[in-house]
C-alpha positions as CSV (number, residue, x, y, z in Angstrom):
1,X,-69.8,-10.3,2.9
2,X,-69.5,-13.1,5.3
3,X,-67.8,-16.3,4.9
4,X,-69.2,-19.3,3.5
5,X,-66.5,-22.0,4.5
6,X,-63.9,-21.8,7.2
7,X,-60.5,-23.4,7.2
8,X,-61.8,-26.9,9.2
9,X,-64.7,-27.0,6.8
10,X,-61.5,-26.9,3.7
11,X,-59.4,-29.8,5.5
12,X,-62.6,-32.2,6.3
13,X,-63.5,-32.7,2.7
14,X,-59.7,-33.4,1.3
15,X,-58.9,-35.7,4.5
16,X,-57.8,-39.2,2.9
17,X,-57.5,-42.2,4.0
18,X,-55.3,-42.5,7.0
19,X,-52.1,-44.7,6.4
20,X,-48.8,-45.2,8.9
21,X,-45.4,-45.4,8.0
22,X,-43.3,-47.8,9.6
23,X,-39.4,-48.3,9.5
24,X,-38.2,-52.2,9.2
25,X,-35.1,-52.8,10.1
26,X,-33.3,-56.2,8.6
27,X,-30.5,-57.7,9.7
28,X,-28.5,-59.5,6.5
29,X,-25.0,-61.7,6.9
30,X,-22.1,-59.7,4.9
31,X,-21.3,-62.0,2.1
32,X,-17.3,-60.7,2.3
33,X,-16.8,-60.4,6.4
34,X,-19.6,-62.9,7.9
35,X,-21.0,-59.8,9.9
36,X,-24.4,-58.3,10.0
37,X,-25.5,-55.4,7.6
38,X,-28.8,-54.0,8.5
39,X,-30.9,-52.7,5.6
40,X,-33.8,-50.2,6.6
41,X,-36.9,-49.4,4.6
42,X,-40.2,-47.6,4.8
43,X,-43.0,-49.3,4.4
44,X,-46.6,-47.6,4.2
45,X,-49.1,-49.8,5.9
46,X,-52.8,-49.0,6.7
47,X,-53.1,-51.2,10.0
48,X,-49.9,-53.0,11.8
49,X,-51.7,-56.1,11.8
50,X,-50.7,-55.8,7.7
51,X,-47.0,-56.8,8.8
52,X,-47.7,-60.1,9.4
53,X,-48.9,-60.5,6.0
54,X,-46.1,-59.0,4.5
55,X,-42.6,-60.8,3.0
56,X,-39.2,-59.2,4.0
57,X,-37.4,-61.9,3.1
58,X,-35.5,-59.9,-0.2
């Protein structure tokens, strides 16, 4: 029997849309001490012009 589909054939129908992950990094006075705390998150954007758009302000 031969084969129908082969394994590139499989991963071009479930390919999804294409999205980035970016780390931002925030730097945040210390309420105690004065000094800088840096909080770091992940943030799932599809282009990086999205990041201007976006609030990091909380």
């Amino acid at each position: 029997m031969a084969k129908t589909q082969t394994f590139g054939d499989k991963t071009k129908k479930k390919k999804a849309e294409e999205k980035m992950y970016v780390k931002v990094v925030k730097g945040v006075p210390s309420p105690k001490t004065g000094s800088l705390r840096f909080l770091e998150t992940f943030v799932s954007v599809k282009d990086l012009a999205e990041l201007d758009k976006m609030d990091f302000t909380k």
